[in-house]
C-alpha positions in Angstrom: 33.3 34.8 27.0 29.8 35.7 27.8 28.7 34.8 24.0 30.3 31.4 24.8 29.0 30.8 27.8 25.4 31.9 26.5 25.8 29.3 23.6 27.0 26.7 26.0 23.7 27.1 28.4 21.4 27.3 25.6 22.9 24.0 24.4 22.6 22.6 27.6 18.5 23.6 27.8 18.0 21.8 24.2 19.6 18.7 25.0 18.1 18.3 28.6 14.5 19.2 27.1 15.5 16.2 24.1 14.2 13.0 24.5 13.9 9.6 22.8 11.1 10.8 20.3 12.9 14.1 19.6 13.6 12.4 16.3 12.3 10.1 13.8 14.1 6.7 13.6 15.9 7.2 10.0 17.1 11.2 10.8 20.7 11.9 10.5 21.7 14.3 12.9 25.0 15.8 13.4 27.1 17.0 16.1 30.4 15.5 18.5 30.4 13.5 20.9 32.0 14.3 24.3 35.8 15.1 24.9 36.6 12.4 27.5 35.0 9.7 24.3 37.6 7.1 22.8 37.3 5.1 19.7 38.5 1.7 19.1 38.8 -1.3 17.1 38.9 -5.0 17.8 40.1 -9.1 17.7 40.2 -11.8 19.5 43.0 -14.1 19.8 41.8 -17.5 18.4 40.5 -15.4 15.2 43.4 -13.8 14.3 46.7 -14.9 16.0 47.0 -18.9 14.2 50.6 -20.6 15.7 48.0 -22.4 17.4 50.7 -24.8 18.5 54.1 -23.4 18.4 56.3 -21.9 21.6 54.8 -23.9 24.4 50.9 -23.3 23.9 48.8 -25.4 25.0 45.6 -26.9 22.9 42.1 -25.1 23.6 38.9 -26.1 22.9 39.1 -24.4 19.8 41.3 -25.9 18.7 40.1 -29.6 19.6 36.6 -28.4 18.3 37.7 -27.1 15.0 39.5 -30.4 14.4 37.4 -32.7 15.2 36.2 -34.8 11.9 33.0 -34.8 10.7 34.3 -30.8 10.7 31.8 -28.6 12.7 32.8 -25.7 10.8 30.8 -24.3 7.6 34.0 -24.7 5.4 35.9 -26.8 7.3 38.6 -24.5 8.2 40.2 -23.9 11.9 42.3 -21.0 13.1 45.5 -22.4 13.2 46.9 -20.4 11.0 44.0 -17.5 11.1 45.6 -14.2 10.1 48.7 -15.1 11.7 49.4 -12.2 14.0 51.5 -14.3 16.0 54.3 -13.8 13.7 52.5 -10.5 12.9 51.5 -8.2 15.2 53.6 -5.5 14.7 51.8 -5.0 11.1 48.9 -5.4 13.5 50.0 -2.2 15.3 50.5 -0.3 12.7 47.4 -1.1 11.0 45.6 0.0 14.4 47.5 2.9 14.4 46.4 3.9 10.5 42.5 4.0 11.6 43.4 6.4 13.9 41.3 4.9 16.9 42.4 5.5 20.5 42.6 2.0 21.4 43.3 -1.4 20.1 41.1 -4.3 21.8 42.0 -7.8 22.3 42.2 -11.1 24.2 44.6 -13.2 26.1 45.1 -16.8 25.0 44.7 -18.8 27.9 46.7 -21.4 26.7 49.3 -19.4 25.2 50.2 -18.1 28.9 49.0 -21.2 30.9 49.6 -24.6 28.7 47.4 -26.5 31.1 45.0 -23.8 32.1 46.4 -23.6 35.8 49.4 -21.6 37.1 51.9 -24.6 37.9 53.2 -24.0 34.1 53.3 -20.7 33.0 54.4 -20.1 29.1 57.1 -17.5 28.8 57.2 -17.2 25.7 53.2 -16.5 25.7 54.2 -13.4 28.4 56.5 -12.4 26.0 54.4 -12.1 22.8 51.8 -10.3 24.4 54.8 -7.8 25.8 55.7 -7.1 22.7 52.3 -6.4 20.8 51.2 -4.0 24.0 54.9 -2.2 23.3 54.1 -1.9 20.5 50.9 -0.2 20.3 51.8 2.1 22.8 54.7 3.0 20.6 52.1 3.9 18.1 50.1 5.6 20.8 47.2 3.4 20.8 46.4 2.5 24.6 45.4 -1.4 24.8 42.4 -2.7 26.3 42.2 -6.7 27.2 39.7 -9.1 27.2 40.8 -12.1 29.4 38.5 -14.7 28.1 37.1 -14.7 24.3 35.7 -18.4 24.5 39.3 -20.3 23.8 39.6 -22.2 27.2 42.2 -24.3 27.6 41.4 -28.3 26.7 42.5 -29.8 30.1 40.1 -27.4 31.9 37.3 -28.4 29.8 38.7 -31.9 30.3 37.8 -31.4 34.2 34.2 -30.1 32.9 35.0 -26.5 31.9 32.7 -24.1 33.2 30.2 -26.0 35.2 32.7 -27.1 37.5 33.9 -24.4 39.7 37.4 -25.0 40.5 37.6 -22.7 37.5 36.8 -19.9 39.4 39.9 -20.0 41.2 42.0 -21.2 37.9 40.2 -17.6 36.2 41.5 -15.7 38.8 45.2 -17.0 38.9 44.8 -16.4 35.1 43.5 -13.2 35.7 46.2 -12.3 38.3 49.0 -13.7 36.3 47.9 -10.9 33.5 47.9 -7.9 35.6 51.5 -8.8 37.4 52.6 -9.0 33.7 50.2 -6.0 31.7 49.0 -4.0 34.6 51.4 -1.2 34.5 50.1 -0.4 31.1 46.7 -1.8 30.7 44.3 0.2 31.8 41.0 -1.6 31.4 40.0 -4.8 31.6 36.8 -6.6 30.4 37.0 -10.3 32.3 34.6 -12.3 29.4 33.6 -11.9 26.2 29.6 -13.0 25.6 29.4 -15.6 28.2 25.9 -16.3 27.4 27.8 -17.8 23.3 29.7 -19.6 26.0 26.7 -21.3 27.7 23.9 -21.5 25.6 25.8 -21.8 22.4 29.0 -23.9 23.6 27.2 -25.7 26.3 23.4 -26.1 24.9 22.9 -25.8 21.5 26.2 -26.9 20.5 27.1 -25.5 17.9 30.5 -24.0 19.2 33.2 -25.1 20.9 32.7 -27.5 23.3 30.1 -28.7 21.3 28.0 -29.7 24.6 24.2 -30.3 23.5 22.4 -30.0 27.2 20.0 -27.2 26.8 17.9 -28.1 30.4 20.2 -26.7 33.1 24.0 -26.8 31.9 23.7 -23.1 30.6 22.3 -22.1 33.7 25.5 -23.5 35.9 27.5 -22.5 33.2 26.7 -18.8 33.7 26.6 -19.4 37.3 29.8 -20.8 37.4 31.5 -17.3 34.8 29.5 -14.7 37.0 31.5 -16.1 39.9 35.2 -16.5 38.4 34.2 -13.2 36.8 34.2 -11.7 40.1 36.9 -13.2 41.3 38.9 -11.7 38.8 37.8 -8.3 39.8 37.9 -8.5 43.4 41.8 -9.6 42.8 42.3 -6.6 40.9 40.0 -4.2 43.5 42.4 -5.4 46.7 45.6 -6.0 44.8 46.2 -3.7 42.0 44.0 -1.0 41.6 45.9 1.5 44.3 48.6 1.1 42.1 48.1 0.4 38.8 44.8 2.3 38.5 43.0 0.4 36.1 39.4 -0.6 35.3 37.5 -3.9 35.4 34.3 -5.1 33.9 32.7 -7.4 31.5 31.2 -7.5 27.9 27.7 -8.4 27.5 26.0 -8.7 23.8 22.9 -7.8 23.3 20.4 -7.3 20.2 17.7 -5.1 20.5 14.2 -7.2 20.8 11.5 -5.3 19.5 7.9 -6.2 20.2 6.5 -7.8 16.8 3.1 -5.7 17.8 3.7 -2.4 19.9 0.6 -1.8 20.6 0.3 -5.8 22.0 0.6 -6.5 25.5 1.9 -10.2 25.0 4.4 -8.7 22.7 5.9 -6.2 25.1 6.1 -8.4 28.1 8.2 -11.0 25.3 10.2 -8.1 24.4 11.3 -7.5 28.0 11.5 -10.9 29.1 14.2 -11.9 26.2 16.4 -8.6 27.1 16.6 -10.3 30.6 17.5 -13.8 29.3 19.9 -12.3 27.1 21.5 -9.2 28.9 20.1 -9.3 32.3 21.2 -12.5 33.0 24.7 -10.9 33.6 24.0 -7.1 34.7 21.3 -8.1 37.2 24.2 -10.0 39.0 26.8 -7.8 39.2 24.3 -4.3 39.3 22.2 -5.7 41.7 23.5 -8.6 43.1 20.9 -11.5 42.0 19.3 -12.8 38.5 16.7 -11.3 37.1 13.0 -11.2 38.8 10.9 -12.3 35.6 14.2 -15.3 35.1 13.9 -16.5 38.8 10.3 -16.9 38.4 9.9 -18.7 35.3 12.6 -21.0 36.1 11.9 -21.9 39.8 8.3 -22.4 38.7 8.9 -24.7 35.6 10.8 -26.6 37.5 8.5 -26.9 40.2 6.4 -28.5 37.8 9.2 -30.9 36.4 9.0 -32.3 39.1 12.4 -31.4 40.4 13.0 -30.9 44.1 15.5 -27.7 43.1 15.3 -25.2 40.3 17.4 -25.8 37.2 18.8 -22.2 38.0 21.2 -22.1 41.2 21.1 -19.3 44.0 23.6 -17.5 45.3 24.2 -17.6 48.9 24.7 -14.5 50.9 28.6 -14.3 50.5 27.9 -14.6 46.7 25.8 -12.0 46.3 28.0 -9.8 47.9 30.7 -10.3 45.9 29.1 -10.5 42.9 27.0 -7.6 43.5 28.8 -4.1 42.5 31.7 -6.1 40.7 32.0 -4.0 37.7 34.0 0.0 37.1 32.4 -0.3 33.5 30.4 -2.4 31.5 30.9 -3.5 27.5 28.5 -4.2 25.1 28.7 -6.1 22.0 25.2 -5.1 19.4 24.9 -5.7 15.7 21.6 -6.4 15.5 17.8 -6.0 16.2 14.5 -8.7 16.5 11.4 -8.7 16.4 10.4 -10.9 19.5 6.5 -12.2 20.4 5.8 -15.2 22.9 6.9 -18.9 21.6 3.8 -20.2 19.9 4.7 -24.2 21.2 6.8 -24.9 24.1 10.3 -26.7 23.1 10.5 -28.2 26.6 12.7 -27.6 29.9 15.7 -25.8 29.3 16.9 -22.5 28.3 14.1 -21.5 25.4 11.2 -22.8 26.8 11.8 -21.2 30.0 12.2 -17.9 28.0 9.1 -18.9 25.9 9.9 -16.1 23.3 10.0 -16.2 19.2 12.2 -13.8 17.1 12.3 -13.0 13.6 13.3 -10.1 11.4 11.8 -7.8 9.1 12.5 -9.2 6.0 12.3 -5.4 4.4 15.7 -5.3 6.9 18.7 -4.8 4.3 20.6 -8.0 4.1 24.3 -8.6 4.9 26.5 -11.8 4.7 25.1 -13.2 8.2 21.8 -14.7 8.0 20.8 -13.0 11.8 22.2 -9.7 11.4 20.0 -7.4 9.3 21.2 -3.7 10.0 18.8 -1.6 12.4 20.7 1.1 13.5 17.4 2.9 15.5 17.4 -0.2 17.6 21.0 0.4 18.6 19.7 3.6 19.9 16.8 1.9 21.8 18.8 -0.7 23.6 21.1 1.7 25.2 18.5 3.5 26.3 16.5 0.5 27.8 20.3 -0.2 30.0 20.5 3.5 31.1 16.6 2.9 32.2 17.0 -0.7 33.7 20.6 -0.2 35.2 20.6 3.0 37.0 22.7 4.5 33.5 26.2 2.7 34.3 29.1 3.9 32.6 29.7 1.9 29.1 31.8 1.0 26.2 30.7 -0.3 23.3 32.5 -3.2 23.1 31.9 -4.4 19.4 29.2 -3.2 16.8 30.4 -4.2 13.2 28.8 -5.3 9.7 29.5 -8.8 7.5 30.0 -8.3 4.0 27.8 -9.7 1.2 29.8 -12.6 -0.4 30.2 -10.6 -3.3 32.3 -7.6 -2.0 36.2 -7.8 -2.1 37.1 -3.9 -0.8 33.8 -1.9 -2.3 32.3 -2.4 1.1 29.7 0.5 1.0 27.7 -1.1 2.4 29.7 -1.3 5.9 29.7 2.7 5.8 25.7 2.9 5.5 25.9 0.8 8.4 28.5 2.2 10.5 26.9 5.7 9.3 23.5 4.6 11.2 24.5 2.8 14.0 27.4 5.7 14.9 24.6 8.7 14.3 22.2 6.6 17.0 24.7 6.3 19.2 25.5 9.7 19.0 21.4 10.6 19.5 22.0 8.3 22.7 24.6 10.4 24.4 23.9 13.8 23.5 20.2 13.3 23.5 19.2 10.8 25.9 21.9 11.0 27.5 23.6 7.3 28.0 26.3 6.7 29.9 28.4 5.8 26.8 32.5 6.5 27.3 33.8 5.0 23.9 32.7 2.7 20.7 35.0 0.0 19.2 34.6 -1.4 15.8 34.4 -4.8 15.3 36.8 -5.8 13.3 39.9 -4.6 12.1 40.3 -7.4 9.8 38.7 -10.3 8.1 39.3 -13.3 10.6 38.0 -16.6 11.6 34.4 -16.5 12.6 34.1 -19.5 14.8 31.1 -21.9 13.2 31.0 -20.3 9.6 34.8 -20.2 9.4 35.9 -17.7 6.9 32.9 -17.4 4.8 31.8 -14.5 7.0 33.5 -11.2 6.8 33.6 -8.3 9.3 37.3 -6.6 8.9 37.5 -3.1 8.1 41.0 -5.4 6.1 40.9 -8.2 4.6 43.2 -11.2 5.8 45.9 -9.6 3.8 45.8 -6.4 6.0 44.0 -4.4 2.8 42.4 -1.7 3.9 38.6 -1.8 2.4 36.2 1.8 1.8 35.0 2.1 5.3 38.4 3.0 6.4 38.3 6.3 5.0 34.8 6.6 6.3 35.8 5.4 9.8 38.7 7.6 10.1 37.0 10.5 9.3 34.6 9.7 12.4 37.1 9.3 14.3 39.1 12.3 13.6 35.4 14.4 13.5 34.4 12.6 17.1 31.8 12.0 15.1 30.0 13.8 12.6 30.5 17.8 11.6 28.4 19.6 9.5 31.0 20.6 6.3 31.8 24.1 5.8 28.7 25.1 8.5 27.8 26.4 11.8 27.9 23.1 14.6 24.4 21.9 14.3 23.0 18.9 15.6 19.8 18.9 14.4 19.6 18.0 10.7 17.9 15.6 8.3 20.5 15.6 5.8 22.5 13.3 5.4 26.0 12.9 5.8 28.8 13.1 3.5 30.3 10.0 3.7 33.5 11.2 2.0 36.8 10.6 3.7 
């Protein structure tokens, strides 16, 4: 005991004394992550679950999106028929179940449970599929984890003006409310949306998803104002009416690239740096941590509006009730990262709205490897450095990470090596960030467990650790072997975490 407890303190000493430099960027190291840390894998329901019209659902704006014509979509397609876990999910389960990940995540269709988005209709049939995928995962002993809103909002409330009109904070919350009288009792955490800032600035400025609303100026600004709210009020109904009993968890996923001054050493190039992490990720955790935007977004904004001439800034306040409730409205906090950027101040100024307001430039290294997206490149050190910068900026608040995941060359049909580089790198920082640095990390789900529909480039962009036929590719050996490890053990050797060779990426 006292040779345990010896090797327990000295363990202790090392990683307290560690620090973010304690390591070059491209070292391996290896070592476990902690006890209480779960492992997971993810969907959504518009990309994967098709029936897009059967048994009473309602149309979303997905759906109306991917078919209208001129198509929006790279190859045309829509998810109507997707990967057709609908009719499927208990293949689903058991294909969860195979990775051997603690937890499955996915989201609700809103219109598969409300047809028209508000709670005068509710779709039986909707409460019923969703019954029967969560019984059966935890029949396979795979807890489920919901996201409420993954982007598919039902037509008629975008009909109304979707989310720049606020009666939807009260329709989110019956939505929300409806879910945990029918899930609660075995759903134990909650993440209210997926990315809202795709919603607004991608959906509602640029474009380029669904709604397809090109109004960069001050739409994405009520837009977000408008989510942060009816995210609340989904939390609050779940703080003061079914947390006592059903003892769950509520917060929200955030995405979030690492932006990484183009010139360290540059002043410009740093304050850039920071100034896009706030656009991007601040824009949501400054609400709900600290109960207001962030300082450096307030400023620019009110002051280029100032000198727009406008007689109120293109960003809205919150009033005092507002901040209140929107302030501390989070038990944990996801994040979705795939990627880094190199970020240095915008060298013209596009104009009022969203960009020039965050009067930034990114690019990437083009000696980044390349993958079948255009914007991800994998970095896996910057993984490390933007978890740090939220343990610095937030006060360290408890996370999962939400989605992390690589897109295969167009080339690859189940040879997808390299989706285990990746995953090796991005898996090993994370580990350096909790056992190091020590980030406030509880659990890491992969994104995704099959080859779905990914909203503007259709299928022609592949993520799934399966293809569309449930196939299992090469990193689900390498995965599972993670996940069985909690994370990555020296073969045949004493427990070492400090090590520069690399891993056996062997199943």
């Amino acid at each position: 005991m006292m040779i345990v407890a010896l090797f327990n303190y000295l363990l202790s000493f090392l990683i307290a004394h560690w620090n973010t430099e304690s390591f070059a960027k491209d070292d391996f190291i290896y070592g476990q992550f902690p006890s209480y840390f779960r492992w997971g894998i993810g969907t959504s329901s518009y990309q994967i679950e098709g029936a897009w019209n059967l048994d009473g659902k309602g149309e979303n704006v997905w759906d109306n999106f991917t078919h209208t014509s001129p198509s929006p979509i790279k190859d045309s397609s829509t998810g109507d028929i997707a990967c057709d876990s609908y009719h499927k999910y208990e293949e689903d389960a058991k294909l969860v179940k195979s990775i051997g990940v603690d937890f499955y995540r996915f989201s609700i269709s809103w219109s598969r449970i409300l047809p028209l988005g508000t709670k005068e209709k509710v779709n039986q049939a909707g409460i019923d599929y969703y019954n029967n995928l969560i019984n059966s995962l935890l029949h396979h002993e795979v807890s489920p984890v919901i996201s409420i809103h993954h982007w598919d909002l039902p037509q008629p409330l975008q009909d109304i003006g979707g989310w720049v009109n606020e009666d939807l904070i009260e329709h989110f919350g019956d939505f929300a409310r409806i879910l945990y009288q029918n899930f609660g009792d075995r759903v134990k955490q909650w993440f209210t949306f997926n990315e809202a800032w795709v919603i607004c600035v991608m959906g509602y400025g640029d474009g380029i998803f669904a709604p397809g609303i090109k109004e960069i100026s001050e739409t994405p600004y009520k837009c977000i104002h408008t989510i942060l709210k009816a995210h609340a009020r989904a939390y609050r109904i779940y703080d003061e009416e079914f947390k006592s009993q059903q003892k769950g968890q509520v917060g929200i996923t955030i995405d979030s690239g690492w932006l990484e001054p183009s010139d360290p050493n540059n002043p410009e190039d740093i304050e850039a740096s920071e100034r896009a992490l706030q656009f991007k990720f601040g824009m949501f955790a400054s609400p709900i941590v600290f109960g207001k935007y962030p300082d450096i977004v307030r400023k620019r904004v009110d002051e280029r509006s100032k000198q727009e001439g406008r007689s109120t800034s293109r960003l809205p306040s919150f009033d005092k009730y507002w901040t209140d409730y929107i302030k501390g409205s989070y038990d944990i906090i996801g994040l979705n990262h795939y990627s880094s950027y190199l970020v240095t101040p915008a060298s013209s100024d596009p104009g009022p709205g969203w960009y020039g307001d965050q009067d930034t430039a990114t690019s990437q290294d083009p000696s980044w490897p390349e993958t079948g997206s255009t914007w991800l490149r994998p970095v896996p050190w910057g993984f490390r450095k933007v978890l740090n910068w939220i343990k610095n900026t937030y006060n360290n608040p408890p996370l999962i990470v939400t989605e992390n995941g690589y897109s295969d060359l167009p080339n690859v049909v189940l040879n997808d090596y390299g989706r285990i580089e990746y995953y090796k790198g991005y898996i090993n920082n994370l580990l350096k960030a909790v056992i190091v640095d020590g980030c406030n990390v509880r659990g890491y789900s992969a994104w995704s467990l099959m080859d779905n529909f990914e909203w503007a480039s259709g299928y022609t962009e592949r993520f799934g650790l399966h293809n569309r036929e449930r196939i299992p590719k090469e990193s689900v050996k390498f995965l599972k072997n993670v996940f069985r490890s909690n994370g990555f053990r020296r073969p045949n050797l004493p427990w070492d975490r400090q090590s520069k060779e690399q891993c056996d990426i062997a199943a």
